[in-house]
BALOBA-1460 file (C-alpha; in Angstrom, 3 decimals):
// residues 117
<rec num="1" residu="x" x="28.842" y="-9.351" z="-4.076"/>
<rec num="2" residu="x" x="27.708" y="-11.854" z="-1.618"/>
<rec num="3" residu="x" x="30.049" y="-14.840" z="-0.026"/>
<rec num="4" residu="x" x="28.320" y="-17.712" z="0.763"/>
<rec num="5" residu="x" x="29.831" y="-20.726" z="2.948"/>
<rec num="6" residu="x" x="28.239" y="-24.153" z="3.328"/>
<rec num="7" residu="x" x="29.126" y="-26.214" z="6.602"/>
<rec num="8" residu="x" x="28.188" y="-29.181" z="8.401"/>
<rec num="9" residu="x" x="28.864" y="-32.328" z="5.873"/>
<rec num="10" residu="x" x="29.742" y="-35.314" z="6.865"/>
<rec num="11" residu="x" x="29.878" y="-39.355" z="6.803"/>
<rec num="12" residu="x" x="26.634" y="-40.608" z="8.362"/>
<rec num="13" residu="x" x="24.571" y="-43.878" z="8.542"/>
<rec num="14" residu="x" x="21.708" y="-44.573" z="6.180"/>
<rec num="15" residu="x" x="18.722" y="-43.387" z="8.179"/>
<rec num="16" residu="x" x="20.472" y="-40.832" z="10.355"/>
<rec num="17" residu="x" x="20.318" y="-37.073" z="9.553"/>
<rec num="18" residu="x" x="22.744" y="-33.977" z="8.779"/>
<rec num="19" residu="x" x="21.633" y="-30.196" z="9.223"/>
<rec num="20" residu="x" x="23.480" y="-28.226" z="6.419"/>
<rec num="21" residu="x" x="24.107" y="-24.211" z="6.683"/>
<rec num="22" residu="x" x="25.027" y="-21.472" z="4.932"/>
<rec num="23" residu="x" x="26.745" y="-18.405" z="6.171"/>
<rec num="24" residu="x" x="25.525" y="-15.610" z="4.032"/>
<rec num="25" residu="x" x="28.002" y="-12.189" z="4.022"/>
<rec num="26" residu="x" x="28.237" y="-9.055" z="1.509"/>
<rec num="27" residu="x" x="25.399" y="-8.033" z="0.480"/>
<rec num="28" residu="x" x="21.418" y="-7.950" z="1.904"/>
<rec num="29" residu="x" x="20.640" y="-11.637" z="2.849"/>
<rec num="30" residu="x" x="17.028" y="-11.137" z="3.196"/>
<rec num="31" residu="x" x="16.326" y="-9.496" z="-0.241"/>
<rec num="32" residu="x" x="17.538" y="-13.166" z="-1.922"/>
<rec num="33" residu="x" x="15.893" y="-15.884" z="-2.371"/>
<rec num="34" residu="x" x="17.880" y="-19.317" z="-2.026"/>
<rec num="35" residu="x" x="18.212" y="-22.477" z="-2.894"/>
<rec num="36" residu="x" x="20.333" y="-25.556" z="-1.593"/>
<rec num="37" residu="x" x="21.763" y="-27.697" z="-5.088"/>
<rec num="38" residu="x" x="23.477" y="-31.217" z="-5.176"/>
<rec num="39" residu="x" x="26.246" y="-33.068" z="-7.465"/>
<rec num="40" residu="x" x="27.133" y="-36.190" z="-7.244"/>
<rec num="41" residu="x" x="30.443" y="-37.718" z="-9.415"/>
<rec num="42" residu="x" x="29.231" y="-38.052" z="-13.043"/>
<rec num="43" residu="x" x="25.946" y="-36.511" z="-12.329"/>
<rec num="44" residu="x" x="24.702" y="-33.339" z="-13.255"/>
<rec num="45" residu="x" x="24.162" y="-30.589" z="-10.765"/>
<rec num="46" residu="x" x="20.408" y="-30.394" z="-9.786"/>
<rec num="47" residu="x" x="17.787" y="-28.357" z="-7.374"/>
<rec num="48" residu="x" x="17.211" y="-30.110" z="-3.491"/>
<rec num="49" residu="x" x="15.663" y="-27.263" z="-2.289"/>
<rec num="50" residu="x" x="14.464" y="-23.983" z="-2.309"/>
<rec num="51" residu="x" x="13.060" y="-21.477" z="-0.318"/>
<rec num="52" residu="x" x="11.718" y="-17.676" z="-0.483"/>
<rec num="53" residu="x" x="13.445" y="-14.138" z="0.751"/>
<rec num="54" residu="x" x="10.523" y="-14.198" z="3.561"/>
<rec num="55" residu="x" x="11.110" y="-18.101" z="4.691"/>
<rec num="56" residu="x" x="7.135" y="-18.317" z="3.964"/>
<rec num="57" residu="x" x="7.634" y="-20.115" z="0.481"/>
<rec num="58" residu="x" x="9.401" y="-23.497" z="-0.223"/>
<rec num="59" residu="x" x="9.529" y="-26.058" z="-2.583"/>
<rec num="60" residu="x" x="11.498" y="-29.044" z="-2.641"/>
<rec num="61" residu="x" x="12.536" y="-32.143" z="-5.363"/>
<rec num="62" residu="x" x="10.531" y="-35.117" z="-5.147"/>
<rec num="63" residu="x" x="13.175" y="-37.239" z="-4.498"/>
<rec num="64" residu="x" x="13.464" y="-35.604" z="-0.580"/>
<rec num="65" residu="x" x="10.168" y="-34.647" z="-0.411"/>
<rec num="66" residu="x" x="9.202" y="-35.189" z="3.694"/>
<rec num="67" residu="x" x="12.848" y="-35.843" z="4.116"/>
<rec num="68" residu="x" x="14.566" y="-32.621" z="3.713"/>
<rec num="69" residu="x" x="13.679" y="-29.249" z="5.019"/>
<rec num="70" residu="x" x="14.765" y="-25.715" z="4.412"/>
<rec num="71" residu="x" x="14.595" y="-23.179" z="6.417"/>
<rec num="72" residu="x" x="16.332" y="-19.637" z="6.653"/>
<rec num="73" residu="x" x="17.205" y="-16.703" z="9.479"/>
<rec num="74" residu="x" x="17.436" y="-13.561" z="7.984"/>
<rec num="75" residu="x" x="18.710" y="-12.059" z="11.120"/>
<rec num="76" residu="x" x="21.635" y="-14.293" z="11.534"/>
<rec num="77" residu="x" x="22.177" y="-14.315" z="7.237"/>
<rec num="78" residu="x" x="21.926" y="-18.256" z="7.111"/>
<rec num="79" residu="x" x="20.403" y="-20.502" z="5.453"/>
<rec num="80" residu="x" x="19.670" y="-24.122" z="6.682"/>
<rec num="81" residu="x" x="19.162" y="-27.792" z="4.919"/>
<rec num="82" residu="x" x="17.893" y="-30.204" z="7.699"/>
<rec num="83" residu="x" x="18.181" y="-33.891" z="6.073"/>
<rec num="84" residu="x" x="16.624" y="-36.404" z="7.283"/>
<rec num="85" residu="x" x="16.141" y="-40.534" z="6.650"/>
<rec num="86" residu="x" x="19.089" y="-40.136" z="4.490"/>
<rec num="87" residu="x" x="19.662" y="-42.390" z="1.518"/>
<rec num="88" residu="x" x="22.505" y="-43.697" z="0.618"/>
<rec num="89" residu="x" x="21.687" y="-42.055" z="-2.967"/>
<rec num="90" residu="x" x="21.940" y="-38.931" z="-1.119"/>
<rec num="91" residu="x" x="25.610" y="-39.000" z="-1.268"/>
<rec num="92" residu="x" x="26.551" y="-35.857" z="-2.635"/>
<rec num="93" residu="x" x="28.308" y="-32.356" z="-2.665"/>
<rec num="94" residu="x" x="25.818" y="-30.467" z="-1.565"/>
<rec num="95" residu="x" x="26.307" y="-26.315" z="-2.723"/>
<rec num="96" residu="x" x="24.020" y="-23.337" z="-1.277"/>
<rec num="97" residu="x" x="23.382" y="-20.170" z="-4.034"/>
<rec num="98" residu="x" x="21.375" y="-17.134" z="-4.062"/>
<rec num="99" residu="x" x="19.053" y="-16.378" z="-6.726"/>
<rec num="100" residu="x" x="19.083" y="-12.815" z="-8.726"/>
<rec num="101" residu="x" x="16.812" y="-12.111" z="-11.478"/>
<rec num="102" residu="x" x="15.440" y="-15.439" z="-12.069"/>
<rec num="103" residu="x" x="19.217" y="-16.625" z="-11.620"/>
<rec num="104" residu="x" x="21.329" y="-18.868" z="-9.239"/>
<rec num="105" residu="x" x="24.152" y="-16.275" z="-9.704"/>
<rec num="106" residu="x" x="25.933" y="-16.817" z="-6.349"/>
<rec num="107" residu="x" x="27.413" y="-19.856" z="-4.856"/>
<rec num="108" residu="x" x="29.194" y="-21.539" z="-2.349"/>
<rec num="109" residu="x" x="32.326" y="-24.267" z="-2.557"/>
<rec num="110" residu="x" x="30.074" y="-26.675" z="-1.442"/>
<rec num="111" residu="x" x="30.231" y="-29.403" z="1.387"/>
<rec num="112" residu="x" x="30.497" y="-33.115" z="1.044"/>
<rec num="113" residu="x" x="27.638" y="-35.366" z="2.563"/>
<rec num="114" residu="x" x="28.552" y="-39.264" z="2.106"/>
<rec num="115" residu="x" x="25.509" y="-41.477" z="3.543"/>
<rec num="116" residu="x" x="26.727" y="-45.093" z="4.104"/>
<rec num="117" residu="x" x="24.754" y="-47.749" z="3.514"/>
């Protein structure tokens, strides 16, 4: 099994920015690839980010495209969300997971980022 735990939500002003983590524990960080997901009320849950087991491939959603940025540190089993500019339409609970055979099969509880406007 792996535990993952999301941190660092928070109320902020359109334009600022949040750095989002996730504490990884369990099971072989490094051998997962990961990906940071976001739901807002009445929305379905959708893709923000993703990034390889090496940190060398990412890929984002074009609606934070230049905005967002994911990184990871295998050594310290986390797994980061920098978010910049933020949108007021950011607004969400924002969830790490951990992908396994072509599947998001772990996941966090998810932390709450509300962007003002």
């Amino acid at each position: 099994q792996l535990q993952l735990v999301e941190s660092g939500g928070g109320l902020v002003q359109a334009g600022g920015s949040l750095r989002l983590s996730c504490a990884a524990s369990g099971r072989t960080f490094s051998s997962y690839a990961m990906g940071w997901f976001r739901q807002a009320p009445g929305k379905e849950r959708t893709v923000v980010a993703a990034i390889g087991w090496s940190g060398d491939s990412t890929s984002y959603a074009d609606s934070v495209k230049g905005r967002f940025t994911i990184s990871r540190d295998n050594i310290k089993n986390m797994v980061y969300l920098q978010m910049n500019s933020l949108k007021p339409e950011d607004t969400a609970v924002y969830y790490c997971a951990a992908l396994v055979r072509s599947v998001y099969k772990y996941w966090g509880q998810g932390t709450q980022v509300t962007v003002s406007s």
